[in-house]
C-alpha positions as CSV (number, residue, x, y, z in Angstrom):
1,X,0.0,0.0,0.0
2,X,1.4,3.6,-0.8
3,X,1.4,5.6,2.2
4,X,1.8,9.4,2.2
5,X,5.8,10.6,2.8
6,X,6.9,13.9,3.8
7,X,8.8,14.7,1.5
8,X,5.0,15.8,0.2
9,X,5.2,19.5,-1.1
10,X,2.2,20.0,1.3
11,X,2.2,19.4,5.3
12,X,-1.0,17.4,5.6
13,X,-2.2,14.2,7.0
14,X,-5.4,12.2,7.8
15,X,-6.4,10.8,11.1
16,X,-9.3,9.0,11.5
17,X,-10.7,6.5,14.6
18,X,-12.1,3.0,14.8
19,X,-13.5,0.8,17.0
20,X,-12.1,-2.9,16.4
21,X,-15.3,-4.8,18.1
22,X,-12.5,-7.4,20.1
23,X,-9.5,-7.6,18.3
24,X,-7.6,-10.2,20.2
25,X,-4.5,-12.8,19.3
26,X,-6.2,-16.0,17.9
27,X,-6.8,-19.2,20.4
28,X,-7.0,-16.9,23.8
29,X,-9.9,-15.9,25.7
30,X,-10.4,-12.4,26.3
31,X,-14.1,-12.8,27.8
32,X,-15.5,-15.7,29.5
33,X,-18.4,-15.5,27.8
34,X,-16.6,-15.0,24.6
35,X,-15.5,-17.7,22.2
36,X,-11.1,-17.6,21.3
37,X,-10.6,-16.5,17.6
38,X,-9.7,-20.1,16.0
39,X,-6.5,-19.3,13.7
40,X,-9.2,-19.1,10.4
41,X,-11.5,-16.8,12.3
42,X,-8.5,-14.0,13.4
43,X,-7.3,-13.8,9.9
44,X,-10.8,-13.0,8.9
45,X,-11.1,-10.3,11.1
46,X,-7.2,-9.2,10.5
47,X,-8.0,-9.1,6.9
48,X,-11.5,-7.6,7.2
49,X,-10.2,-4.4,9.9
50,X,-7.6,-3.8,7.0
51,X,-9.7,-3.7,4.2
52,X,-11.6,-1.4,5.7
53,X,-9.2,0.9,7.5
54,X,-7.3,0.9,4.0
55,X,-10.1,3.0,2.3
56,X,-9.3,6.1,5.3
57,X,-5.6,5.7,4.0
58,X,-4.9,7.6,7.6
59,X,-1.8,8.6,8.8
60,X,-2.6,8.7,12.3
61,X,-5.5,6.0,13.3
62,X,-6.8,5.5,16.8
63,X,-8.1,2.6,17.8
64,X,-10.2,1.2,20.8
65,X,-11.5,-2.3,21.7
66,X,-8.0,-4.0,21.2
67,X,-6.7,-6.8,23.7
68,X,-3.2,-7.9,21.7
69,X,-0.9,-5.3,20.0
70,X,0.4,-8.7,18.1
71,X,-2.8,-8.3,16.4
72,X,-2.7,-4.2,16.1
73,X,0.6,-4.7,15.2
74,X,-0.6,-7.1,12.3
75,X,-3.6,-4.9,11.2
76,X,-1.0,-2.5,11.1
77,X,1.7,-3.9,9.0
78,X,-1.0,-4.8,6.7
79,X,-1.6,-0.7,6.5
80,X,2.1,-0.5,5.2
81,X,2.8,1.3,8.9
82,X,5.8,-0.4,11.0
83,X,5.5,-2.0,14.5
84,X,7.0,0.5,15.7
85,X,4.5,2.8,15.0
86,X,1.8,1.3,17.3
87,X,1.4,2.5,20.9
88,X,-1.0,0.3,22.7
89,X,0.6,0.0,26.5
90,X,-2.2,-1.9,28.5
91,X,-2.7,-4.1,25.1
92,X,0.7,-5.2,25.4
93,X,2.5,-8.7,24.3
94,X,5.9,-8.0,25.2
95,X,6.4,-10.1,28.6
96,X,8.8,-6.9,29.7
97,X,5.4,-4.7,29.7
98,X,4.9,-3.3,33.6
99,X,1.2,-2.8,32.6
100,X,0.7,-6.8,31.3
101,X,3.6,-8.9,31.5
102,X,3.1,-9.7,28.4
103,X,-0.7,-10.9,28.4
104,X,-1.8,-8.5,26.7
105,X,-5.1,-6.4,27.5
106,X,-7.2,-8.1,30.7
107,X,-10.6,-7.8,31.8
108,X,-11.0,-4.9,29.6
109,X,-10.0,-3.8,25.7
110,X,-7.7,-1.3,25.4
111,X,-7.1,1.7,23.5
112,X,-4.1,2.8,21.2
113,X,-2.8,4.7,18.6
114,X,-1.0,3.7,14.9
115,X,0.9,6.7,14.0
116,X,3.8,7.0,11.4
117,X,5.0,10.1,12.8
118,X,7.8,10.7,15.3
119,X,6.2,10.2,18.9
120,X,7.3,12.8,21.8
121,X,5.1,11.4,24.3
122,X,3.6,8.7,25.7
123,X,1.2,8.7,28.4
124,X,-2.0,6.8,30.0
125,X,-4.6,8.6,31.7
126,X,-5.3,6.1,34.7
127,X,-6.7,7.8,37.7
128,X,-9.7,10.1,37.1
129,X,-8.8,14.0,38.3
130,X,-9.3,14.3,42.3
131,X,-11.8,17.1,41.0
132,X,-13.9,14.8,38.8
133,X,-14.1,11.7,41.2
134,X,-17.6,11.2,41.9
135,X,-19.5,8.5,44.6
136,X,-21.7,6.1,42.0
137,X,-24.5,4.5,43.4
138,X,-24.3,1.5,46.1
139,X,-20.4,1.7,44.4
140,X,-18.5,4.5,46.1
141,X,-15.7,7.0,44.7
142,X,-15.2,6.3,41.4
143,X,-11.1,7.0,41.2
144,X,-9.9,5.1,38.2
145,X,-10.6,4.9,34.0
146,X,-12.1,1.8,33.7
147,X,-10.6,1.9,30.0
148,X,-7.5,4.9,30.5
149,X,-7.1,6.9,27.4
150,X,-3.7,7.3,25.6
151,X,-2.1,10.5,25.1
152,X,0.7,10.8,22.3
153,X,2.1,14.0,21.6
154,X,3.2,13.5,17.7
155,X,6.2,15.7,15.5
156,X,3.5,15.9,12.0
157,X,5.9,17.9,9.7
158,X,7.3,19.8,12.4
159,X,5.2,20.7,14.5
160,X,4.0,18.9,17.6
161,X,0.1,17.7,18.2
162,X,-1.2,16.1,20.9
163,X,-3.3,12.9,20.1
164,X,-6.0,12.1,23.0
165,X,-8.1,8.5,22.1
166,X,-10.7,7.6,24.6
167,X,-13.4,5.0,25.0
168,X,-15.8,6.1,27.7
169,X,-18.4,3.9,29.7
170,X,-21.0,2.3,28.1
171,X,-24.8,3.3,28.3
172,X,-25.1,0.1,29.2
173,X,-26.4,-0.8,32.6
174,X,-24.1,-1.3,35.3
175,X,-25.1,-4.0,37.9
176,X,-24.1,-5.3,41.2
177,X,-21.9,-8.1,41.5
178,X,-20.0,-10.2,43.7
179,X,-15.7,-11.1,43.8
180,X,-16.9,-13.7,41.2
181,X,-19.2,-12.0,39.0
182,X,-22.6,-13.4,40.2
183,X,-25.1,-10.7,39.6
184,X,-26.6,-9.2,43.3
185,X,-29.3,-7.4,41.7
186,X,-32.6,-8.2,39.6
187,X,-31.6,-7.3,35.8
188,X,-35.6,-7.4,35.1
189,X,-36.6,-4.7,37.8
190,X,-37.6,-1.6,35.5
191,X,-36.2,0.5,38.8
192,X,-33.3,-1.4,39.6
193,X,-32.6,-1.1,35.9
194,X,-33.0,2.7,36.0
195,X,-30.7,3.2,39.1
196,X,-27.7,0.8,37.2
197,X,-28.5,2.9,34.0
198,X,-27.6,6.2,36.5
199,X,-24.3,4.5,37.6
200,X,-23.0,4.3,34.1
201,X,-24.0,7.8,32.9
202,X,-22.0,8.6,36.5
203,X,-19.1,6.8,35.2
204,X,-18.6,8.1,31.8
205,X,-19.8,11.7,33.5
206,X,-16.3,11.6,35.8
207,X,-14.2,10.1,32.5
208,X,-15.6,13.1,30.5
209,X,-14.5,15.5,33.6
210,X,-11.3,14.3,34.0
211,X,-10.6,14.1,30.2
212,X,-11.4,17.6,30.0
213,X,-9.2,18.8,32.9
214,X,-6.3,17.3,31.1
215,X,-7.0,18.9,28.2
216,X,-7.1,22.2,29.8
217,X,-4.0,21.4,31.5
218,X,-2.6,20.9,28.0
219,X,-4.4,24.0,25.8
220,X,-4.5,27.1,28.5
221,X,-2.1,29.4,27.2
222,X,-0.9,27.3,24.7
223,X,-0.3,27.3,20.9
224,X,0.3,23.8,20.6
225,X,-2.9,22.2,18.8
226,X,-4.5,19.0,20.5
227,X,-7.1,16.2,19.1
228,X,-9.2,14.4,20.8
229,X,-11.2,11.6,19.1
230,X,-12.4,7.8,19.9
231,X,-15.4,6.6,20.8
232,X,-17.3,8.6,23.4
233,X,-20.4,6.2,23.8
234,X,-23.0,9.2,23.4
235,X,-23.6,11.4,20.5
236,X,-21.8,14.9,20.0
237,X,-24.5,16.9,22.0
238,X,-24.8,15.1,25.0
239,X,-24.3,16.3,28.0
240,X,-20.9,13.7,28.4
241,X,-19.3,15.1,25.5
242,X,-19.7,18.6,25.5
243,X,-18.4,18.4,29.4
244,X,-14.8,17.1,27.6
245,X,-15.5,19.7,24.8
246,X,-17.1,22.7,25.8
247,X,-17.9,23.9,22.9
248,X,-20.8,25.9,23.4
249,X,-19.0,27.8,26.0
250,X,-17.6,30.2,23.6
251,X,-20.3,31.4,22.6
252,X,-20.7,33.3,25.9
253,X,-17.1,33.9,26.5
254,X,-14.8,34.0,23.4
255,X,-11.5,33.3,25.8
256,X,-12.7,29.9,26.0
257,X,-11.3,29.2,22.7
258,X,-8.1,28.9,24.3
259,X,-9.3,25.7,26.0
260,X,-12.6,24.4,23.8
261,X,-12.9,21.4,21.5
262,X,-14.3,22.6,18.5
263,X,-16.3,18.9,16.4
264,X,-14.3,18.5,13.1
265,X,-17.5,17.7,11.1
266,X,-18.7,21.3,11.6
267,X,-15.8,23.5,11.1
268,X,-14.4,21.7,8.1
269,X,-13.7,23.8,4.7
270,X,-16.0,22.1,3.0
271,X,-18.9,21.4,5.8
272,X,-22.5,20.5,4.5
273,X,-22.3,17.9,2.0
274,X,-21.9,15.4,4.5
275,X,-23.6,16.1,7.6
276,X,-26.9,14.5,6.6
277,X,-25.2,11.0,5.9
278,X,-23.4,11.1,9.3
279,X,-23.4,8.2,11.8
280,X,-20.8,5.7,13.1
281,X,-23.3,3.3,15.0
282,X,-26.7,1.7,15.0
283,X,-28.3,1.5,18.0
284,X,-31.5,-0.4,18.2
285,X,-32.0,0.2,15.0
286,X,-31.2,3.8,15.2
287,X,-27.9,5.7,13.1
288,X,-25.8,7.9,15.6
289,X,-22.4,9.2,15.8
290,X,-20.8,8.3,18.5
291,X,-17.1,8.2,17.3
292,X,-16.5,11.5,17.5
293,X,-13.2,13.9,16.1
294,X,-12.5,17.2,17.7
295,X,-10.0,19.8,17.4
296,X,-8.4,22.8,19.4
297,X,-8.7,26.1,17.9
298,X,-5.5,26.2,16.0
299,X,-7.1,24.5,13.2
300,X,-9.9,26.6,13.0
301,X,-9.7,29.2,9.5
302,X,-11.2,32.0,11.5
303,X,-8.7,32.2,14.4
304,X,-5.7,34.2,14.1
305,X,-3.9,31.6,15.9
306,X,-4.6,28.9,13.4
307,X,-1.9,26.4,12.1
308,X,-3.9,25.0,9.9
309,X,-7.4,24.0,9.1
310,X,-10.0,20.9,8.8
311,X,-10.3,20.3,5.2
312,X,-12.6,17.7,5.2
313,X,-14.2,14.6,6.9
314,X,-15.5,11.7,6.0
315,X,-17.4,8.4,7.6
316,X,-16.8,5.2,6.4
317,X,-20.0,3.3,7.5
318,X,-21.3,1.4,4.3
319,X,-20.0,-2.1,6.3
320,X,-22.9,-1.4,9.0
321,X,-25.9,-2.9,6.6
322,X,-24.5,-5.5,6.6
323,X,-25.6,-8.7,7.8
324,X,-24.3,-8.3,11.3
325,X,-22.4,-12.2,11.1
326,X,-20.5,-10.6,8.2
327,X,-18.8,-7.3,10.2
328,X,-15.7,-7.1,11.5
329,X,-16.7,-4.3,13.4
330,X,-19.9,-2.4,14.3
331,X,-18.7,0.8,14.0
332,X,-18.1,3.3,11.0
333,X,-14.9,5.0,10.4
334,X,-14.5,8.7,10.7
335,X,-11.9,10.6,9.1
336,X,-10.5,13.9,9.0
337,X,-8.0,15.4,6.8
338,X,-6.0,18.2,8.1
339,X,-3.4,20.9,6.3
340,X,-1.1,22.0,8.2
341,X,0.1,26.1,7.1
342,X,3.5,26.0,4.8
């Protein structure tokens, strides 16, 4: 595959995010409830994950739902990217690895990043902020990422961009259990069912704090452009998102542009042709976007702080109606192509 070099006469590069539904090494079990990939079955999905990721052609991909960076690593070699280039610590299959002694990912997927450029940084998000721990329900202080997003400050053509890929709690309801997993709750009491609905919109609600303090840790007073994108398990208007985001602040306070995420889709050059074919996941029969891209303000055209702009983006979602036994991954691809100023 021909991949972009920069020795291009114009500084620009795509990044795009995906969810991989379980990518896992073949013959392990990463759920209990889960069959092992057989040796046939992972090469399906290897090959599958590629052939789609191949149409975003992205520079910079993150990923999320990954439990073996042997299996990134292959996905990523398929790209025409190096092994190098793939940053997955809690995924990892090198036995030296503090974070997994080799086992890769455990209990939980993890998230990572495939990037060809130079990396500056590497670090995991792991304990929410002290100022966004909340008490959840019958649970208590809720202190640590249950999936910790990965931060990787990149060198694109000179100039350095932070990368932030996260994966927030589920909508999904969140019940009781015991040291061995045994539920302590009745799944099919409509009120009990609310009240473990409120303890995962609590969750992701302290992840999407925390997430945000970082970033303004990062952007106040800054002219170093960040990214944030991955999947953020609600759409672009919830509450959850625009609390890491803050968009809509500015519109009250035009300092806040110092420190807002502003949602690619809507402040790319060529924004309208694609916003009424939008979505990155059906839920219950209904198309959302929930994999979401969003950039600082030096890559909007109106700022006089801009380094460069949004040109476009585009969702790669046609693999979603399909039969469900023939997807690799229930999510669509969303991509964004930035130009960096010469």
């Amino acid at each position: 595959m021909i991949r972009h070099t920069e020795t291009n006469s114009h500084k620009q590069f795509y990044i795009a995010t995906a969810n991989l539904l379980n990518l896992a090494n073949p013959n392990r079990i990463y759920y209990d409830n889960a069959p092992a990939y057989d040796n046939k079955s992972y090469d399906k999905k290897v090959q599958g994950i590629t052939e789609l990721l191949a149409k975003a052609h992205a520079d910079i991909i993150a990923v999320q739902e990954v439990w073996d960076s042997q299996a990134l690593e292959a996905v990523a070699v398929s790209l025409g990217f190096k092994p190098e280039h793939v940053v997955i610590p809690l995924a990892s299959n090198d036995p030296n690895s503090s974070y997994t002694q080799g086992k890769g990912a455990q209990k939980t997927p993890a998230v990572g990043i495939i990037s060809r450029f130079e990396q500056l940084e590497t670090t995991l998000l792991e304990e929410i902020a002290p100022k966004a721990v909340i008490d959840i329900p019958d649970v208590g202080p809720y202190q640590r990422f249950n999936r910790p997003p990965l931060v990787l400050r990149v060198n694109a053509f000179g100039q350095p961009i932070t990368i932030i890929t996260a994966h927030l709690k589920s909508k999904r309801a969140f019940f009781l259990r015991d040291k061995d997993g045994n539920l302590l709750e009745d799944m099919d009491d409509p009120n009990i069912r609310v009240r473990a609905k409120l303890r995962s919109l609590c969750m992701r609600a302290a992840e999407a704090a925390s997430i945000r303090m970082s970033i303004i840790d990062r952007l106040q007073h800054t002219r170093e452009p960040l990214i944030l994108l991955g999947d953020m398990n609600d759409v672009t208007g919830s509450v959850t998102t625009q609390l890491m985001t803050e968009t809509g602040e500015v519109n009250y306070d035009k300092s806040m542009r110092d420190v807002a995420l502003f949602d690619a889709a809507r402040v790319q050059a060529r924004y309208g042709w694609m916003k009424d074919v939008a979505y990155t996941h059906i839920y219950q029969g209904i198309p959302e976007v929930i994999d979401q891209l969003f950039v600082s303000e030096e890559f909007l055209p109106d700022s006089k702080f801009a380094l460069g702009q949004v040109e476009r983006v585009d969702y790669f979602n046609d693999h979603l109606k399909w039969d469900y036994a023939d997807r690799v991954t229930d999510h669509g691809i969303i991509r964004a192509k930035i130009k960096l100023h010469d």
